[in-house]
N, C-alpha and C positions, 0 to 999 in steps of 0.2 A: 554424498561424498564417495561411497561406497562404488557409485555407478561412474562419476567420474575420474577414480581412481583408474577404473577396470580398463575404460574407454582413451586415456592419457598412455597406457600399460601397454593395450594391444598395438596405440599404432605408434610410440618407442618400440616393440617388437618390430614394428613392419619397415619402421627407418632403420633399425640395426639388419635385419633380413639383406632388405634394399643395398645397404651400403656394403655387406658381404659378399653379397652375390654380385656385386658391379665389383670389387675387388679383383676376385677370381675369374668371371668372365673378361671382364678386361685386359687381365693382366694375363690369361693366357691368349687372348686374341693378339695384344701388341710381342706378346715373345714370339707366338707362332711367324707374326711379321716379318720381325730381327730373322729367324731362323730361315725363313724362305732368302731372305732378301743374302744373309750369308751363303746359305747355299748355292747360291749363284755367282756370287765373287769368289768362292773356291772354286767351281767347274771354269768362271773367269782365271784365275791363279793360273791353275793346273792347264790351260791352254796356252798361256803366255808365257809359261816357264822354257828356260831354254835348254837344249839338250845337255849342255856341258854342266855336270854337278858343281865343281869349283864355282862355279855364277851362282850358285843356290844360295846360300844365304847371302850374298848384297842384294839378289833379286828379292825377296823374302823383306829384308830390310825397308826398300825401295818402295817395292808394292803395298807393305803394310804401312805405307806414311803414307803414302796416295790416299790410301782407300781410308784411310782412318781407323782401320782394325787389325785388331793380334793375327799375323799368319805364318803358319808353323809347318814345316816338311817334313815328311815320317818316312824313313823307307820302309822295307818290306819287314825288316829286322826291328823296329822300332824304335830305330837312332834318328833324334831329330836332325836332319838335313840343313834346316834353316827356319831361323826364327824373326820375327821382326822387332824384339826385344832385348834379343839377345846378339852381341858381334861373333863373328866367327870364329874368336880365340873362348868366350863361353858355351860356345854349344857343347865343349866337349863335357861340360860339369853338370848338362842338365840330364835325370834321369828319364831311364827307356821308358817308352811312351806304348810299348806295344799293346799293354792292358788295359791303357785309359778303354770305357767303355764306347766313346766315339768311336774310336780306331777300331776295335773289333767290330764294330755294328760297319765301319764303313770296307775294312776288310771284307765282308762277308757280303759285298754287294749291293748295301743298304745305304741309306743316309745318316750317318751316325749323329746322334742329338745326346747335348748332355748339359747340366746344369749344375754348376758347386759352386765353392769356392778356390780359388787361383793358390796353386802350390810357393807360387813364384810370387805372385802379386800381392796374393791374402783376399781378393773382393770376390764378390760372385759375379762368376761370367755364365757366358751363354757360349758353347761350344757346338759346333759344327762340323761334321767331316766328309770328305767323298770322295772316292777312290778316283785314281786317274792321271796323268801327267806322262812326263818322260818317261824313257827307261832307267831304271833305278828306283823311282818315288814312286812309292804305295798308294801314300794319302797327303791328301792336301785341306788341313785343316783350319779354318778360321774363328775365331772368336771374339767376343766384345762383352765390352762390359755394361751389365743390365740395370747402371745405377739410373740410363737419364729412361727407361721403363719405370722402377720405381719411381721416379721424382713423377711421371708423366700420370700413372696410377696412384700417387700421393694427391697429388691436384685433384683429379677426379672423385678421390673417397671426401677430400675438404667441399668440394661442391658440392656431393650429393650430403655429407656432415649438417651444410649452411641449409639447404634445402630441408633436408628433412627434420631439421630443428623446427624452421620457419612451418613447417606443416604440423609438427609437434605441438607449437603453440597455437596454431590455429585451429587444431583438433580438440587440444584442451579447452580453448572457448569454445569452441561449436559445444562438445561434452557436457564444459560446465551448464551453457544455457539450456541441453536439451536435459540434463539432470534435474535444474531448477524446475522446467515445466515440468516433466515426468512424476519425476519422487516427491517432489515437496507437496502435487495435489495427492498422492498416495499415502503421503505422510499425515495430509490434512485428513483424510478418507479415515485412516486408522484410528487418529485420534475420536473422530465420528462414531465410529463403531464401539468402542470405548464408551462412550459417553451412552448412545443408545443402551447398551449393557449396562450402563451405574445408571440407568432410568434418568440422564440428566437430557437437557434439549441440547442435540447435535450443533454445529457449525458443519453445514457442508462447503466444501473449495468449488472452485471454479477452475475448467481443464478446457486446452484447446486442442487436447491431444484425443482425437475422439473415440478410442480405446479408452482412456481415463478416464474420460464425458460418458460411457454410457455405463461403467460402475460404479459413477455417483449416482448417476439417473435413478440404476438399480435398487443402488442403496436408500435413498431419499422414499422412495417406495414404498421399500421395506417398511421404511420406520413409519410412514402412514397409515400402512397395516397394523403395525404391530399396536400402534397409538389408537388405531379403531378397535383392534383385538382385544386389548388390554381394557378399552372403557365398558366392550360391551360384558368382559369378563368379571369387572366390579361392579356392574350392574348387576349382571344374574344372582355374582353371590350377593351382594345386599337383598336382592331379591326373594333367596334361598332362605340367608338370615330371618328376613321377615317373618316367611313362611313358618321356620322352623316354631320360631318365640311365635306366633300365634296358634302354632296348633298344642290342641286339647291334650295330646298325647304327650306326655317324656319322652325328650330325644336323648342320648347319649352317645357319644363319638369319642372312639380313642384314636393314637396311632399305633405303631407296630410296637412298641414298647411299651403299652399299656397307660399313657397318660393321659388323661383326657383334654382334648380339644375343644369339643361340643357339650354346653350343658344348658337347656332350655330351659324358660321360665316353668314351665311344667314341669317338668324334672326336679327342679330345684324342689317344686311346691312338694310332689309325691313323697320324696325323699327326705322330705323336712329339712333343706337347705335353703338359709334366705339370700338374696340376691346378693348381698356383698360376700356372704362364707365361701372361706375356702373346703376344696373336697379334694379326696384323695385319690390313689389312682384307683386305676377302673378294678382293679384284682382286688380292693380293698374297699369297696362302696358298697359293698351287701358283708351283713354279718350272716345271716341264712343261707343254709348248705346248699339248697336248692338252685338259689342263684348264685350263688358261688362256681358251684358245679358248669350251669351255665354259661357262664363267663370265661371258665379258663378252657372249655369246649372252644369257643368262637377265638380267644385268643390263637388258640393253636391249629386254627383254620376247618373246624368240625362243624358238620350240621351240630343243633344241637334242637330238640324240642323246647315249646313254652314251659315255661316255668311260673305257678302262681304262687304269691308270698305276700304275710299280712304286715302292713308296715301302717303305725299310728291308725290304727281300728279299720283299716280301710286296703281292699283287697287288691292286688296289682298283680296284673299278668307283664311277665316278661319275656319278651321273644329279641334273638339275638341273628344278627348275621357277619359272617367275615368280610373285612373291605378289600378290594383287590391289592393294595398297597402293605396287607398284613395287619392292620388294625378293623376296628370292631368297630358293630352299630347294633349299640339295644333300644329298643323303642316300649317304654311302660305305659302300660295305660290303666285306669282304674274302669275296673269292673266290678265294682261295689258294687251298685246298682244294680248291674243286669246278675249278678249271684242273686240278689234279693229277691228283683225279680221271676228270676228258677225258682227258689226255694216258695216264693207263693204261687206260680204256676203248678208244681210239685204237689202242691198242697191241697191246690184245686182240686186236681185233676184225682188225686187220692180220695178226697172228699166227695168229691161229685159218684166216683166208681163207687163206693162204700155205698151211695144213697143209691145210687142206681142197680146194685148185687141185688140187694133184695125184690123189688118191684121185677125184674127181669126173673128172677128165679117164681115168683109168682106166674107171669106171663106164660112160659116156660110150661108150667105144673097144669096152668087149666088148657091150656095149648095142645100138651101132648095129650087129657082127657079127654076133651072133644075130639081128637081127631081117631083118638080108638075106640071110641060112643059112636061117632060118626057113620052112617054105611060107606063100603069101598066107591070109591068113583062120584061119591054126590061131590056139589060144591062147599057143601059144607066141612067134607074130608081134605078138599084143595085148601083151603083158605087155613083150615084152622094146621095143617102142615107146613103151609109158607108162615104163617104166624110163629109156628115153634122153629123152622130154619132160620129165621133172623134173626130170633129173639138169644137161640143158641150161639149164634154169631154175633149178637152183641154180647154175650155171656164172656166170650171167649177175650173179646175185645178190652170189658173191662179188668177179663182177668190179668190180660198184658200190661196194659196202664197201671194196673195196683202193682205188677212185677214189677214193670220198669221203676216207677214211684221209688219203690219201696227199696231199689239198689240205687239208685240216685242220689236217695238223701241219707244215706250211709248206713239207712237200720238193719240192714244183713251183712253178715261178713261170711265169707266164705270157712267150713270147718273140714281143711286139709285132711285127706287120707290117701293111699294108694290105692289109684285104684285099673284094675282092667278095662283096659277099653273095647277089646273083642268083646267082652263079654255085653260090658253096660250098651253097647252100643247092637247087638241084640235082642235086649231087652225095650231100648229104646223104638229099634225097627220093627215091633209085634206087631205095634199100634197101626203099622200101614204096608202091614204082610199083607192083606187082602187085597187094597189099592191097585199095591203092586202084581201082586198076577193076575189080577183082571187086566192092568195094562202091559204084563209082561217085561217086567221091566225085573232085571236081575241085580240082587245087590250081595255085596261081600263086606266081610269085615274082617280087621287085623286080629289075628289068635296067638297063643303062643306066648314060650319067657319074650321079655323086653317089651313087652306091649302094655306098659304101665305108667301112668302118669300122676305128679302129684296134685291132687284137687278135690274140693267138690262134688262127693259122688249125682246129688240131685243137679249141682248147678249143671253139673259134665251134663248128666240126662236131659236138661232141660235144653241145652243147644243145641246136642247131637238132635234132638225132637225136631227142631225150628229148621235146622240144616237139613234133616230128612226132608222136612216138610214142605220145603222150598224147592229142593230138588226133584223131589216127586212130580210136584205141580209144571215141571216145566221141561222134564224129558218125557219124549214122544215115545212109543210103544214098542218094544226091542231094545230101549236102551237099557244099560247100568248105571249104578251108585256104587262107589267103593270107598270105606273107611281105609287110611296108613297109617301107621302110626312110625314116624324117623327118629331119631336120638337126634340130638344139637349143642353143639357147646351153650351149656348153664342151662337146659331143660329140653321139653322132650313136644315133638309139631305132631299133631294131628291133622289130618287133611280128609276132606267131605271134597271126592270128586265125582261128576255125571257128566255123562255124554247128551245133556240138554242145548236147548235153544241156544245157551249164550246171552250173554251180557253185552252190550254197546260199547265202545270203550267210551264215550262220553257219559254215560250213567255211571261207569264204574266205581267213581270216585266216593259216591253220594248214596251207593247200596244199602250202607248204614246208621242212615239219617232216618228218624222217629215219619213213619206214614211216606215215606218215598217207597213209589215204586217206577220197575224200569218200564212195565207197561201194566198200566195202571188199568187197564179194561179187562185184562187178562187175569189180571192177580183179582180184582172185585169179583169176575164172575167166579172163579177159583176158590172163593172164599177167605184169601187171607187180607190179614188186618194192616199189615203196612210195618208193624211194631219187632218181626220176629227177629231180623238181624241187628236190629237197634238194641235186645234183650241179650244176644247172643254180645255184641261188641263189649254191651256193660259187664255183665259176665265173665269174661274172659281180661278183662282188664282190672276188674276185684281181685282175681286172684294175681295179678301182676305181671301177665303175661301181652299178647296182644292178637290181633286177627288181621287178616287180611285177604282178598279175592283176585282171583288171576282167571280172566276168561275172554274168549274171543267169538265173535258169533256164529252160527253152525256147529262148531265145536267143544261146547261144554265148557263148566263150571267147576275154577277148584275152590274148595275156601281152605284157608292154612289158621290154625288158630294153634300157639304154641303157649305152651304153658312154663314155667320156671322149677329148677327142682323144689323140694319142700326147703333147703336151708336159707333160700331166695325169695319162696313164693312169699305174697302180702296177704 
């Protein structure tokens, strides 16, 4: 409707245009007409007039019935002389003419042209004037009246009126029909898209308009796509779903508001919710601080570490992460089992070293007697000295294992004091002051107030030992070892740096792992066990702190191990 309103609207403008502008050009092309054609029956007048004025107005009279138009004599003064409407006893009552604007335009040389309405007559004429005649008369003015112009330009505006009606209506149909094609398949279109949106199945229109034909086409498209998109996207998730409810692990999925969306059958089971129970939200599914904690970390988009919590006798690690959408994903798993499992490998392994101290400390005892019985340089002095370097290195070995053991399964706790680290660390470096200047290698350590940390003083000695001991083995001759000790918001970092070999960055990760090494030929011939940064991590994580290593290769080794103050420390 809209479109054939618009389209009825413009070309009514263009018949009203039309019929204006034929008004005006018309109607001044037929005056201009009248006007010439007057023009010329005056300079006619003004030649046929006769010398004697008395003859002026019957001549006037006379001429102006001939011709069939008003003709009027002006002299110089602007007394009409003769008029053809007027008898010669009224010319004396009509007033001076001198001003009319004819007369001055024709006064001055010109063609004088004017248009009004008749003082005398009342109608609108068309006046004319042009200088010329006998002696005596100025102007010889003629005039008519422009009713049969209007009537001639009345006719005309009626015809083009009937015309441009007749095109009016024939516009409005063409309109209406090309509106019908146009809009109604755009209307049908809309509705289409509608329906694709309310997920309902489209009606697509039919258009011969082939702009309209090719944004159905478009559209019908679309919505093949979106019907392929949409199936293959209910598939994945059912597929997802499957997955989820099959696997062994608790899934949990909230959204940004903490409710939970996702709750697997595992989950359910961990958590002791049976398959119909309702659960609450995620900020309120663990009564345990731990996970608690956990939870409103990942809600408010934080790394957070694992957290493990005993829930119905059975041990569950829970690890969390933020979803891009501002909601969370925890995944529980039980690791009952593999605790169990630690705690008798623990057990082992504590047991096995216990049986194996002794027989080694024998090995050890008759080892180093034969080899100082022994004369220097026999084979007998070889043998029974490689007998006591192994045996001392497995001495060493087990004494690591009973370490580690024995901080693993919780029977040592750290017994907090203040202590110096310049100093202990020192004390710690006596043991491979020799090492070190045979291979030249210079170490320093932090002295001074502030150089104090809350710990441990053996456990402190026992890593500073392992971190010596590591670094020793792997800077080359010239280099350094230097102890720092930095302050840190909630405790206080110690750092073991040398200018050694370097670390890989793919080893890096895994330095800390029980018998890893990064170069496992090197550290064998070396003498170490594999155990000393796995000793040093457990260590520093008793007392509630934590460790860490930054190195690149050629470059040197830092390890960061920060401790907590004493109102903090575990």
């Amino acid at each position: 409707m809209r479109l054939f309103l618009t389209t009825s609207l413009l070309v009514a403008m263009a018949v009203a245009g039309l019929a204006v502008a034929a008004d005006r050009l018309l109607r001044r092309y037929l005056e201009d007409e009248v006007a010439r054609g007057l023009e010329h029956e005056g300079r006619l007048v003004g030649a046929l007039l006769p010398g004697d004025s008395l003859r002026w107005p019957d001549f006037a009279r006379e001429l102006g019935s001939r011709i069939g138009h008003r003709v009027t004599l002006v002299d110089p003064r602007g007394v009409v002389r003769g008029d053809t409407e007027f008898d010669r006893a009224e010319l004396g009552q009509l007033e001076n003419h001198l001003m009319r604007p004819e007369v001055q335009q024709a006064l001055s040389g010109a063609v004088g042209r004017s248009e009004r309405l008749s003082a005398s007559t009342n109608e609108r004429r068309l006046y004319v004037a042009v200088g010329g005649g006998p002696p005596g008369l100025a102007v010889v003015r003629v005039s008519t009246t422009l009713a049969a112009v209007d009537e001639q330009v009345s006719a005309v505006e009626r015809a083009v009126a009937l015309s441009g009606l007749g095109a009016l209506l024939a516009a409005g149909v063409l309109a209406w029909l090309l509106a019908r094609g146009v809009a109604q398949p755009l209307v049908e279109l809309g509705d289409a898209a509608r329906a694709i949106a309310g997920g309902q199945s489209p009606v697509f229109p039919d258009s011969g308009v082939p702009e309209v034909a090719q944004h159905i086409v478009a559209l019908r498209a679309m919505h093949q796509q979106l019907d392929q998109r949409f199936t293959d996207l209910v598939r994945e998730r059912e597929e997802t779903t499957t997955l989820i409810e099959t696997m062994a692990d608790g899934v949990v999925a909230a959204d940004a508001r903490g409710a939970i969306v996702t709750l697997n059958r595992a989950a359910r089971r961990l958590l002791g919710y049976g398959p119909d129970d309702s659960f609450p939200a995620l900020a309120e599914l663990f009564h345990e601080k731990a996970a608690r904690d956990l939870v409103g970390a990942v809600l408010a988009g934080r790394e957070a570490e694992p957290r493990e919590l005993e829930r119905h006798g059975r041990t569950l690690l829970v690890t969390g992460r933020a979803l891009p959408n501002g909601g969370a994903l925890l995944v529980i798993r039980d690791v009952t089992e593999l605790r169990r499992l630690e705690a008798v490998r623990r057990d082992f392994v504590a047991n096995v070293s216990h049986e194996l101290k002794t027989p080694l400390t024998s090995i050890a005892g008759y080892a180093e007697t034969l080899a100082t019985e022994a004369s220097a340089g026999t084979q007998t002095e070889r043998f029974a000295r490689t007998i006591l370097t192994n045996a001392r290195r497995m001495q060493r070995l087990v004494d690591d294992l009973l370490d580690l053991s024995r901080i693993e399964s919780g029977r040592w706790q750290p017994t907090v004091a203040r202590v110096d680290v310049g100093g202990l660390a020192g004390e710690a470096w006596a043991a491979f002051a020799d090492r070190a200047r045979e291979r030249r290698v210079e170490f320093t350590a932090a002295a001074g107030n502030g150089r104090e940390v809350s710990a441990d003083p053996d456990a402190l000695r026992q890593v500073l030992t392992n971190l010596f001991d590591n670094a020793l083995r792997h800077t080359p001759p010239g280099g350094r070892i230097a102890v720092t000790v930095e302050p840190e918001p909630g405790g206080v970092t110690v750092a073991v740096a040398d200018t050694g070999s370097g670390i890989a960055p793919e080893h890096l990760p895994r330095i800390f792992e029980r018998f890893y090494r990064a170069d496992p030929g090197r550290s064998r011939d070396e003498g170490g066990t594999g155990l000393g940064l796995a000793i040093v991590k457990h260590l520093v994580e008793a007392h509630g702190g934590r460790v860490e290593a930054r190195s690149a290769l050629g470059r040197g080794t830092t390890v960061r191990i920060s401790f907590p103050t004493a109102d903090v420390a575990i």
